[in-house]
Residue, then its C-alpha position, 0 to 999 in steps of 0.5 A: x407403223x399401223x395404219x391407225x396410228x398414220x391415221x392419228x398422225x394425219x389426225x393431228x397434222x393440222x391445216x393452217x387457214x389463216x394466221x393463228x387459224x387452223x382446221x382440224x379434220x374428223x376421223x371418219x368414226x361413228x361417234x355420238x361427239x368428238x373424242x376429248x383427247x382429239x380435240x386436247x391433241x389438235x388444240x396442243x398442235x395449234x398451239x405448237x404451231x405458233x412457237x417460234x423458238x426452237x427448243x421450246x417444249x409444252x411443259x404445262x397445259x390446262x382445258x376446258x371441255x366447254x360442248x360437245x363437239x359434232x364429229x361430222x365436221x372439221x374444227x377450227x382451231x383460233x391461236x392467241x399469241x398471249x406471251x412470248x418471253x425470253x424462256x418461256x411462250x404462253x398460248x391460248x387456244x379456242x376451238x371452234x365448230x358451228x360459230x361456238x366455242x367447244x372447248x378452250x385450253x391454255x398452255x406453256x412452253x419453257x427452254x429447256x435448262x439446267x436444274x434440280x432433278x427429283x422425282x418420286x420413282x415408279x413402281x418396278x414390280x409390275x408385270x412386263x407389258x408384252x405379257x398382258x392381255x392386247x385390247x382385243x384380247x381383254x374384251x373378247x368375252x364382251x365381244x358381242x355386246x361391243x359389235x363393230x367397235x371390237x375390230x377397229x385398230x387401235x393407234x395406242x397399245x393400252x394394257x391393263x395391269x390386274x386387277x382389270x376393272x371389267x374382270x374384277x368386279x366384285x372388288x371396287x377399287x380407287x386407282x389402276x394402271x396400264x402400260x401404254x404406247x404408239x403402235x409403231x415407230x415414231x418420227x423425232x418431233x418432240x411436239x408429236x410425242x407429246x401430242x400423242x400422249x396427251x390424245x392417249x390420256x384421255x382414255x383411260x382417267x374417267x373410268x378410274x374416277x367411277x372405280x371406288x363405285x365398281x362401274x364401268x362404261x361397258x357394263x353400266x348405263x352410264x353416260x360420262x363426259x370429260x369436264x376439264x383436263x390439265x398435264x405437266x411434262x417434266x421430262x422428255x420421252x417417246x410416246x412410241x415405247x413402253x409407259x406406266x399410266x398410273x391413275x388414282x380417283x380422287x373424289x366423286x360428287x354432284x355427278x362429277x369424278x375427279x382423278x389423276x395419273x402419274x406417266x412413267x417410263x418402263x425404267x421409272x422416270x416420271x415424265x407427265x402428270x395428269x389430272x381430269x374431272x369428268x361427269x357421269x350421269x345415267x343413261x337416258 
């Protein structure tokens, strides 16, 4: 296991300081805010924490990014117990820094049972992931106008499949994928893998949405924030092998993108939908 992903599992193991109160450490990163994934993750492990039943997985969660949040303190996770059914548990958590609510998600645990199985597959053309280039290989021509940033580790191994939207500018599109996993072998914790996944979909969605325009969050001016955020887990998987991150843009409008994503595994199985809205405004 890297160090970065030790560090994102420290990250995400939340400090109970009440009943339905937890604190959520910072990163240590010199950020302007508070990476959304970090709060959607934390917020799911808050929420996890309260499931009493065992077996009892996230199948849905739906949030709202309410303010920015202030990277130089802990957040503070409020938990509200408001069901807990015979299959299925509904949480709603508020995150909390400097009296104010930064952001608000809601989600739902469901017993695993037996059903109806029926997914559209994936694609099985795509390039094999390893043959791609890594995070530090893709941006080295950018190399010096990221600065420090470039050697950071990463605790998610992102490779994008061609075209690159920083390589193929002059060819505006409305969707892209990567392939997409932990770097380093995870413990059997169902709740981690899916906290895990809902940090690592955060990254890439809002960029997709700016695609059909040709921008980019490297070579614009542009200031992007992430609205709302909703998922669905259908089936179980390991966030620490390979997965298909498929993501389309949907609208842009009134300074607001709006796009989505299917997570596959390397075999095709369709395991997690995701759709997020963002606002992207020029840089001031």
């Amino acid at each position: 296991m890297s160090d970065a992903l030790q560090a994102l599992i420290a990250l995400l193991d939340l400090e109970p300081i009440e009943v339905n109160l937890f604190r959520g450490v910072q990163p240590g990163d010199d950020r302007q805010r508070v990476f959304g994934g970090q709060v959607a993750g934390q917020a799911l492990v808050a929420a996890s924490r309260t499931v009493d039943e065992p077996g009892r997985n996230v199948h849905s969660l739906h949030a709202y990014f309410l303010r920015p949040g202030d990277p130089s303190v802990p957040i503070v996770y409020e938990v509200d117990r408001i069901r807990d059914g015979k299959s299925f548990t509904t949480r709603r958590v508020v995150a909390i820094q400097h009296g104010k609510a930064i952001f608000n998600l809601q989600a739902s645990f469901h017993d695993l049972e037996p059903g109806n199985d029926f997914a559209q597959p994936g694609p099985s053309d795509l390039a094999d992931p390893v043959s791609l280039p890594n995070h530090q290989q893709r941006l080295e021509p950018f190399r010096d106008r990221i600065g420090d940033w470039y050697d950071k580790p990463r605790p998610i191994d992102i490779r994008y499949v061609p075209p690159d939207p920083l390589v193929d500018r002059d060819a505006p599109i409305d969707r892209q994928s990567v392939w997409m996993r932990a770097d380093g072998v995870l413990p059997d914790d169902p709740v981690l893998h899916a906290c895990i996944v809902t940090y690592a979909s955060d990254f890439t969605l809002l960029d997709t949405a700016v695609r059909p325009s040709g921008l980019n969050w490297l070579m614009d001016d542009m200031m992007m924030a992430s609205l709302d955020h909703a998922m669905w887990f259908h089936r179980p998987f390991r966030a620490d092998h390979w997965m298909l991150y498929q993501q389309q843009a949907f609208s842009n409008s009134s300074a607001r993108g709006l796009a989505g994503g299917s997570i596959y595994t390397a075999d095709g199985r369709l395991i997690v939908n995701v759709v997020q809205e963002g606002l992207f405004r020029k840089a001031r």
